[in-house]
N, C-alpha and C positions, 0 to 999 in steps of 0.2 A: 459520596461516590461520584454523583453528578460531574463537581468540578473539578474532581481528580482524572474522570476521563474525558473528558472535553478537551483539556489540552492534550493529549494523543492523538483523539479525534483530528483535532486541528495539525498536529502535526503528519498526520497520514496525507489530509488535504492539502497540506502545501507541496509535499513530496509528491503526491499526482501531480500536481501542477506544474511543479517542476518537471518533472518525466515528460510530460504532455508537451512542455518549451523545449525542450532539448532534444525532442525527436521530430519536432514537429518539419514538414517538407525533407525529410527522409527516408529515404529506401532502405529495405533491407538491406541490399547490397552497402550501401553507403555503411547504415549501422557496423554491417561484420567487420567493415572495412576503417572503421574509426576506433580505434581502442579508448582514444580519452572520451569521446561518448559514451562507453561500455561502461568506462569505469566509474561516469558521471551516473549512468540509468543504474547501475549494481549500487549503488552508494543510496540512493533514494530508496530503493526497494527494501534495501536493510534498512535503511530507518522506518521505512510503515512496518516490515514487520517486526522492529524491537518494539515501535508505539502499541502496534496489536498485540504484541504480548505482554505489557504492562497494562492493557484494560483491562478492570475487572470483568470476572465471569459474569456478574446482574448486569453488566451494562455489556459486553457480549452477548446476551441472551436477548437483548432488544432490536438486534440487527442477527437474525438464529442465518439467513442467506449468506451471510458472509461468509468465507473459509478461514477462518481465524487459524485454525492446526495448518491446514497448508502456507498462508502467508508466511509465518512464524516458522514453519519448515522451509521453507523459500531463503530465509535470513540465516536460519542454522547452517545451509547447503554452502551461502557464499561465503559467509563469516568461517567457519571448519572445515570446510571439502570445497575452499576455492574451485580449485583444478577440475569440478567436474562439473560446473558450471555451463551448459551450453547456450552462445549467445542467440542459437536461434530460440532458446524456447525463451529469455530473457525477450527476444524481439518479440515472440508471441505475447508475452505478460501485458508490453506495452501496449499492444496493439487490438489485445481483445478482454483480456481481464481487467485492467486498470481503469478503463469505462465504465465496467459494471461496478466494480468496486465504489469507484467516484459517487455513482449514483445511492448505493446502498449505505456509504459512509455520510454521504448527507443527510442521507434520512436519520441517521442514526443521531447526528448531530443536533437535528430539529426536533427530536425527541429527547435528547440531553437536556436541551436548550428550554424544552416546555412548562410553564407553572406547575407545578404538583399537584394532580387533581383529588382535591379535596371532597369526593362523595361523602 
Protein backbone atom coordinates (compact mmCIF):
# COMPACT_ATOMS: atom_id res chain seq x y z
CA UNK A 1 0.00 0.00 0.00
CA UNK A 2 2.93 2.15 1.07
CA UNK A 3 4.41 2.30 -2.42
CA UNK A 4 1.44 2.28 -4.30
CA UNK A 5 0.48 5.67 -2.66
CA UNK A 6 3.57 7.37 -2.45
CA UNK A 7 3.62 7.97 -6.04
CA UNK A 8 0.18 9.89 -5.95
CA UNK A 9 1.59 11.40 -2.99
CA UNK A 10 4.29 12.55 -5.09
CA UNK A 11 2.28 13.48 -7.82
CA UNK A 12 -0.06 15.82 -5.91
CA UNK A 13 3.44 17.55 -4.85
CA UNK A 14 4.63 18.29 -8.05
CA UNK A 15 1.23 19.60 -9.20
CA UNK A 16 1.38 22.05 -6.01
CA UNK A 17 4.46 23.06 -7.23
CA UNK A 18 3.57 23.63 -10.18
CA UNK A 19 0.33 25.70 -9.37
CA UNK A 20 2.64 27.58 -6.97
CA UNK A 21 5.29 28.39 -10.37
CA UNK A 22 2.54 29.40 -12.50
CA UNK A 23 0.71 31.77 -10.36
CA UNK A 24 3.43 32.89 -8.66
CA UNK A 25 3.62 37.28 -8.92
CA UNK A 26 0.17 37.22 -9.98
CA UNK A 27 -3.10 38.91 -9.45
CA UNK A 28 -6.25 38.10 -9.51
CA UNK A 29 -6.98 40.29 -12.06
CA UNK A 30 -4.08 38.97 -14.18
CA UNK A 31 -5.26 35.22 -13.42
CA UNK A 32 -9.08 36.08 -14.72
CA UNK A 33 -7.59 37.67 -17.38
CA UNK A 34 -5.11 34.86 -18.67
CA UNK A 35 -7.12 31.98 -19.94
CA UNK A 36 -3.80 29.83 -20.86
CA UNK A 37 -2.91 30.24 -16.98
CA UNK A 38 -6.58 28.88 -16.12
CA UNK A 39 -6.14 26.34 -18.18
CA UNK A 40 -2.57 25.45 -16.91
CA UNK A 41 -3.83 25.94 -12.82
CA UNK A 42 -7.33 23.60 -13.98
CA UNK A 43 -5.06 20.95 -15.54
CA UNK A 44 -2.88 20.50 -12.22
CA UNK A 45 -5.84 20.57 -9.87
CA UNK A 46 -7.25 17.64 -11.85
CA UNK A 47 -4.49 15.82 -11.56
CA UNK A 48 -4.14 16.01 -7.55
CA UNK A 49 -7.53 15.22 -7.53
CA UNK A 50 -7.46 12.00 -9.87
CA UNK A 51 -3.92 11.07 -7.62
CA UNK A 52 -6.37 11.75 -4.39
CA UNK A 53 -8.55 9.52 -5.74
CA UNK A 54 -6.48 6.64 -6.58
CA UNK A 55 -5.09 6.64 -2.71
CA UNK A 56 -6.15 4.13 -0.84
CA UNK A 57 -8.55 4.60 1.92
CA UNK A 58 -5.47 3.12 4.86
CA UNK A 59 -3.36 5.60 3.58
CA UNK A 60 -6.22 8.36 3.47
CA UNK A 61 -6.93 7.77 6.75
CA UNK A 62 -3.17 8.74 7.88
CA UNK A 63 -3.71 12.34 6.67
CA UNK A 64 -8.07 12.23 8.17
CA UNK A 65 -7.31 16.77 7.70
CA UNK A 66 -7.22 16.52 4.18
CA UNK A 67 -10.60 16.88 2.19
CA UNK A 68 -9.96 13.86 -0.01
CA UNK A 69 -14.30 13.92 -1.23
CA UNK A 70 -13.87 17.67 -1.93
CA UNK A 71 -10.48 17.53 -3.93
CA UNK A 72 -11.82 14.48 -5.91
CA UNK A 73 -15.20 16.68 -6.30
CA UNK A 74 -13.16 19.61 -7.46
CA UNK A 75 -11.78 17.21 -10.45
CA UNK A 76 -15.22 15.68 -11.14
CA UNK A 77 -16.61 19.54 -11.50
CA UNK A 78 -13.84 20.33 -14.10
CA UNK A 79 -13.48 17.12 -15.87
CA UNK A 80 -17.83 16.75 -16.29
CA UNK A 81 -19.40 20.34 -15.55
CA UNK A 82 -16.38 22.23 -17.19
CA UNK A 83 -18.77 25.29 -17.83
CA UNK A 84 -19.43 25.73 -14.11
CA UNK A 85 -16.22 26.08 -13.07
CA UNK A 86 -15.55 29.44 -11.56
CA UNK A 87 -12.08 30.99 -11.97
CA UNK A 88 -12.51 33.03 -8.83
CA UNK A 89 -13.05 30.10 -6.58
CA UNK A 90 -10.15 28.22 -8.83
CA UNK A 91 -8.05 31.49 -7.83
CA UNK A 92 -9.16 30.89 -4.11
CA UNK A 93 -7.99 27.00 -4.38
CA UNK A 94 -4.51 28.50 -5.31
CA UNK A 95 -4.32 30.93 -2.96
CA UNK A 96 -5.52 29.55 0.20
CA UNK A 97 -6.23 25.83 0.11
CA UNK A 98 -3.28 24.56 -1.89
CA UNK A 99 -0.94 25.74 1.11
CA UNK A 100 -2.56 23.87 3.59
CA UNK A 101 -2.89 20.91 1.42
CA UNK A 102 1.08 21.21 0.57
CA UNK A 103 1.72 21.09 4.13
CA UNK A 104 -0.79 18.08 5.08
CA UNK A 105 0.41 16.15 1.92
CA UNK A 106 3.95 16.22 3.23
CA UNK A 107 3.16 14.94 6.18
CA UNK A 108 1.46 12.44 4.84
CA UNK A 109 4.41 11.50 2.59
CA UNK A 110 6.86 11.31 5.79
CA UNK A 111 4.60 8.97 7.23
CA UNK A 112 4.51 6.78 3.86
CA UNK A 113 8.00 7.24 3.81
CA UNK A 114 8.58 5.79 7.67
CA UNK A 115 10.17 2.27 8.70
CA UNK A 116 7.33 0.12 9.86
CA UNK A 117 7.18 0.21 13.43
CA UNK A 118 7.99 -2.98 14.69
CA UNK A 119 6.54 -2.92 18.45
Amino acid sequence: MKKFSIVYVEDIIEAIGLVETYVKNTSEVQFSRNTQLQDAVIRRLVIIGEAANKIPGEARGLAPAIPWRTIVGFRNVAIHDYASVKMGRVWEITQTELPILKKEIASLRTKLLAPPNNE
